[in-house]
C-alpha positions in Angstrom: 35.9 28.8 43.8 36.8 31.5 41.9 38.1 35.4 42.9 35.1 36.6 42.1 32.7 35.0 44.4 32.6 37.1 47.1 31.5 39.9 44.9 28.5 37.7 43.7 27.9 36.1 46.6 26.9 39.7 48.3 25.6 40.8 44.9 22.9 38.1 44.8 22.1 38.2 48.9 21.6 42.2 47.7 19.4 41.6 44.8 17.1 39.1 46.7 16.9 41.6 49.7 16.0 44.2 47.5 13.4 42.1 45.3 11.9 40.7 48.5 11.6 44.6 50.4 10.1 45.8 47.3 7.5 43.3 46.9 6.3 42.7 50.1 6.0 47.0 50.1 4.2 47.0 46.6 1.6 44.0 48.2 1.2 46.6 51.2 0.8 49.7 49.2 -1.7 48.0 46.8 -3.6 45.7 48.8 -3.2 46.6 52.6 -3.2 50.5 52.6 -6.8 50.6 50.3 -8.0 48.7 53.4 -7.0 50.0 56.2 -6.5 53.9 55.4 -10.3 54.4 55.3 -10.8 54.7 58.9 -7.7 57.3 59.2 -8.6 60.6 59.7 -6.9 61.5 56.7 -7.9 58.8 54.3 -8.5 61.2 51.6 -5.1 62.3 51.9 -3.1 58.9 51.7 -3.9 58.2 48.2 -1.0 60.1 47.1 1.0 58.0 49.6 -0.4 55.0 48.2 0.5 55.9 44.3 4.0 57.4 45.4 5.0 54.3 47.6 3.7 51.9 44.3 6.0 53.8 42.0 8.7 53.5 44.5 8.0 50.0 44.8 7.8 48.8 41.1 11.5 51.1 41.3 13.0 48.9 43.7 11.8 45.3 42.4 13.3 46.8 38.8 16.4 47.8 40.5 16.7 44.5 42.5 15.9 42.3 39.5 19.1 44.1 37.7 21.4 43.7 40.7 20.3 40.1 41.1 20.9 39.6 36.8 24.4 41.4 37.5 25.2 39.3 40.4 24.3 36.1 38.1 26.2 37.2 34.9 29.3 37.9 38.0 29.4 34.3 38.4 28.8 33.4 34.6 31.3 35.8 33.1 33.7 36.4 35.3 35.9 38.2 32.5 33.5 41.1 32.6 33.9 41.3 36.0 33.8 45.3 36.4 31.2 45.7 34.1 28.7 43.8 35.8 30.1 45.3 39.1 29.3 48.6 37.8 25.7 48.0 37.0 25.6 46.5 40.3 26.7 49.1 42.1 25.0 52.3 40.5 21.2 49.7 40.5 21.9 49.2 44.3 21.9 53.2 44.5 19.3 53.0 42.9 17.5 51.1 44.5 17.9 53.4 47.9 15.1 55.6 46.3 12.7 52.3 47.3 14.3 51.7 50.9 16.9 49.6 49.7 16.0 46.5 50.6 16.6 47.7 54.1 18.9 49.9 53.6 21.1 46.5 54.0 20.0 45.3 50.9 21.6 48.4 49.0 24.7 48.5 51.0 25.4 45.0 50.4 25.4 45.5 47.1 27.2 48.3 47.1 30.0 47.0 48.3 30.0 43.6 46.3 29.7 46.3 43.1 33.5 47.7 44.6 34.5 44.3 45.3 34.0 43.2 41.8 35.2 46.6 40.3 38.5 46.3 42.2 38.8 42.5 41.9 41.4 41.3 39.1 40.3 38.4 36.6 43.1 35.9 35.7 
């Protein structure tokens, strides 16, 4: 086990939390809100909701999908460390525009970003 691995260890729990929020909030935003909003008394009004939480959603699976890849190419090369660290970190702000995962999901990442940043490579 390498120096590195608790950087991609919370790197990749990040990027599957954020992937999973996303999707299961793009699935409710496409297929659950068309539904149910109908019989609210402002259905007319919560199509904007519905396209704004989309976008927000396809935003967060994007972002998760790049922390997950940056957790992955952690563990593959470890000699680029910080540069993967970095994308991780400034994807899992990112991804606090879609919820985050949670919010847990982004601040996971977030800190396995600073973890591989300040971690030295021998």
């Amino acid at each position: 086990m390498s120096n590195s691995y608790p950087a991609f260890m919370l790197s990749l729990i990040s990027g599957i939390i954020i992937l999973i929020y996303s999707t299961l909030r793009l699935y409710w935003s496409l297929l659950v809100m068309p539904i149910s909003h109908e019989h609210w008394m402002m259905g007319p009004w919560m199509n904007g909701l519905q396209s704004m939480m989309s976008t927000f959603s396809i935003i967060g699976i994007i972002a998760g999908a790049l922390v997950f890849a940056g957790a992955i190419m952690m563990y593959k090369v470890p000699q680029q460390l910080s540069t993967w660290g970095i994308i991780v970190l400034v994807f899992s702000l990112l991804s606090l525009i879609a919820g985050g995962g949670l919010i847990i999901g982004s601040v996971l990442g977030f800190v396995g970003g600073l973890l591989a940043i300040t971690t030295k490579t021998t």
